[in-house]
N, C-alpha and C positions, 0 to 999 in steps of 0.2 A: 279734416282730411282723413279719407281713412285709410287704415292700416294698409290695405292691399293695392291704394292706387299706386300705380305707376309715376313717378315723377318724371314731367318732363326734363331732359337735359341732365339726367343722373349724373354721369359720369363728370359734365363741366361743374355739376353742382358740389361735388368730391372733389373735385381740383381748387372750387373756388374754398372750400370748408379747410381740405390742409393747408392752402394757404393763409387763411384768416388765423386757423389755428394755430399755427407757426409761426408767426406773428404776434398772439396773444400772450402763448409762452416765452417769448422772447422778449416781451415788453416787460413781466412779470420774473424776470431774470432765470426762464429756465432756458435749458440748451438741448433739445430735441435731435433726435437724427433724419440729417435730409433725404436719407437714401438707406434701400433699396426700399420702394413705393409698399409692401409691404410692411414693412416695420415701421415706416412714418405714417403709416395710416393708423397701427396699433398706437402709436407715441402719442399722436395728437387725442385720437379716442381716450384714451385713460388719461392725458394731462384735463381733457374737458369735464371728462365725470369727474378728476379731482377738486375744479371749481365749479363744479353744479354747475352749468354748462349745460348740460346732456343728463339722462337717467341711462344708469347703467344697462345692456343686456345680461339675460341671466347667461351664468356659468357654460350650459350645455349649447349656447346659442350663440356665441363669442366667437364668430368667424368672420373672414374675411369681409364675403358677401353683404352680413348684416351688419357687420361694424360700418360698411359704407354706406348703406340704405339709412344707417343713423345718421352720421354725419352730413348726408344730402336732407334728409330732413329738420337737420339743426339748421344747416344755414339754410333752406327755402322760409323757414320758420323766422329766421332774424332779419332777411334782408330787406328793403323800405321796397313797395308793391309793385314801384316804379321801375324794378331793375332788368333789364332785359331776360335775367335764367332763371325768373318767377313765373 
């Protein structure tokens, strides 16, 4: 896939990712914050690069925007082909 496309269903794709991710950390006994959508977007981002998960963005690119564009393409990447926000 490449860098520029556009994922269908970004957004559900982000929802469905902090939730998985929030979940993973939870399994793994850590305690993430559910709220405000901001910081749990940050929370789960960096608990993911913690377990290699995710490849980190550089330093100067660590926003918002691109921390979700990662995360939607973490989970389009993991989910089985079958799934409907593939």
């Amino acid at each position: 896939m490449s860098k520029t496309t556009k994922l269908h269903n970004e957004d559900k794709l982000v929802k469905k990712a902090l939730e998985v991710g929030l979940k993973m950390a939870t399994m793994q006994g850590f305690k993430l914050p559910t709220s405000p959508q901001p910081t749990k977007v940050k929370a789960v981002y960096l608990f993911l690069v913690e377990v290699n998960q995710i490849t980190p963005l550089p330093a100067e690119k660590e926003d918002g925007a691109n921390i979700k564009k990662r995360l939607a393409l973490w989970i389009h990447s993991v989910l089985p082909d079958n799934d409907p926000l593939k």
